[in-house]
C-alpha positions as CSV (number, residue, x, y, z in Angstrom):
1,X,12.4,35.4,-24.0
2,X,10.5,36.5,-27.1
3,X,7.2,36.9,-24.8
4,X,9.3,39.5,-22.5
5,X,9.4,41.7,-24.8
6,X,5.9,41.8,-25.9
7,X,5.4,43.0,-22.7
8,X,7.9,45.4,-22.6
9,X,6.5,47.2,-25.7
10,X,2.6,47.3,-24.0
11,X,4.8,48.9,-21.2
12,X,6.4,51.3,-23.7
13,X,9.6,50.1,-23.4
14,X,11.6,47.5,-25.1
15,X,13.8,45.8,-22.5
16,X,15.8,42.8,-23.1
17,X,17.2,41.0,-19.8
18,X,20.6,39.7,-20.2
19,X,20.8,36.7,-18.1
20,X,24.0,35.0,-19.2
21,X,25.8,36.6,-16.0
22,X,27.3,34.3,-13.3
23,X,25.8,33.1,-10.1
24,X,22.6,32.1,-9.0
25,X,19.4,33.1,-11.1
26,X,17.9,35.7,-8.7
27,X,21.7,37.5,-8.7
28,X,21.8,37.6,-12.3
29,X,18.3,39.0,-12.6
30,X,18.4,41.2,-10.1
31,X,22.1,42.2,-11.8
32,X,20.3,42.7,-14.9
33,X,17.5,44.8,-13.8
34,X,20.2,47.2,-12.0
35,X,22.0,47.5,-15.2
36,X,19.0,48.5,-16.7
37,X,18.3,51.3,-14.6
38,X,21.9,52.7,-14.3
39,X,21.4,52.4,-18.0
40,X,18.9,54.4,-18.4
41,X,16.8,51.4,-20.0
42,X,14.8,51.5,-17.6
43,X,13.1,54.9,-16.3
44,X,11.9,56.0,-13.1
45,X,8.2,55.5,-12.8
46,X,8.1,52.8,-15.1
47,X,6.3,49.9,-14.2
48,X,7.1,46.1,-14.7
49,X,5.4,42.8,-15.5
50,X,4.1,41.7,-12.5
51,X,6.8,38.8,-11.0
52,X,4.9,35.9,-12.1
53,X,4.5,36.9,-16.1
54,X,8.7,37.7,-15.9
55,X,8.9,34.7,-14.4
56,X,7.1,32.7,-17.1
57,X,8.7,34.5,-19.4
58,X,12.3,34.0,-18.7
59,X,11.8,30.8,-17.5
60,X,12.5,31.5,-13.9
61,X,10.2,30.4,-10.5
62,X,7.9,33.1,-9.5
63,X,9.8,32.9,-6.4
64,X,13.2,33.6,-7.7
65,X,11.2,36.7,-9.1
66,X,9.7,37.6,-6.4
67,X,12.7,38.1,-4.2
68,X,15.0,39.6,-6.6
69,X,12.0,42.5,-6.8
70,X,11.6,42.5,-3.3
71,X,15.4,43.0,-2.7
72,X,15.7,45.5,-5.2
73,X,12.7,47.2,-3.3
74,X,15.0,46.5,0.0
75,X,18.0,48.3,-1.6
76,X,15.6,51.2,-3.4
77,X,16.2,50.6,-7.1
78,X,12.6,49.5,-7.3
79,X,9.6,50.7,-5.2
80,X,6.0,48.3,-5.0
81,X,2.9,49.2,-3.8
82,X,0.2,46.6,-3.5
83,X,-2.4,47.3,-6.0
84,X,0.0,49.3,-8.1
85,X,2.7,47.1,-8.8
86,X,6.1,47.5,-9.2
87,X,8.2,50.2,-10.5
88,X,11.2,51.6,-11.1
89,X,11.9,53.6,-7.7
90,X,11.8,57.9,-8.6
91,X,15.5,58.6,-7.3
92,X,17.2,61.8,-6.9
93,X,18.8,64.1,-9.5
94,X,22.8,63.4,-8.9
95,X,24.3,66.6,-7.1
96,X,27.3,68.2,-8.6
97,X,29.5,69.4,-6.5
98,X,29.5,73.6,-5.8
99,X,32.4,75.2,-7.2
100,X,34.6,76.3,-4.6
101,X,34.7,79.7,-3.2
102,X,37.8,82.0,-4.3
């Protein structure tokens, strides 16, 4: 896992994937890579290793990668254009509630 985070510094952020979760691998990653954008870990805008370096780098098939970043795409946590790669998908501010009217 040592090389992930190589990576994650050239990418300006150091983000280690906790992978000791339940369930099948692409779950747990794509588990993983939600918690780190709820966290905050990860920001909007920022881009990550392309599927097949995370892949090598956890120790994962390219394809378990793959669709865990194309269902996170599906669901809007991550948005992928091709020639641009993937990134963290821009989402909107939360909206507090107005107080209400006396």
């Amino acid at each position: 896992m040592g090389s992930w985070v190589n990576s994650a510094e050239v990418l300006g952020s150091d983000l280690p994937l906790d992978l000791a979760g339940t369930g099948n691998r692409r779950a747990v990653l794509m588990a993983a890579l939600r918690d780190a954008v709820r966290s905050g870990r990860l920001a909007p805008g920022t881009r990550l290793p392309p599927y097949r370096s995370l892949a090598a780098d956890l120790g994962l098939a390219r394809n378990t990668v793959a669709d865990a970043y194309a269902e996170l795409v599906a669901e809007g946590w991550l948005a992928a254009r091709q020639g641009s790669g993937t990134r963290v998908a821009e989402r909107a501010a939360p909206v507090t509630p107005a107080a209400p009217a006396h």
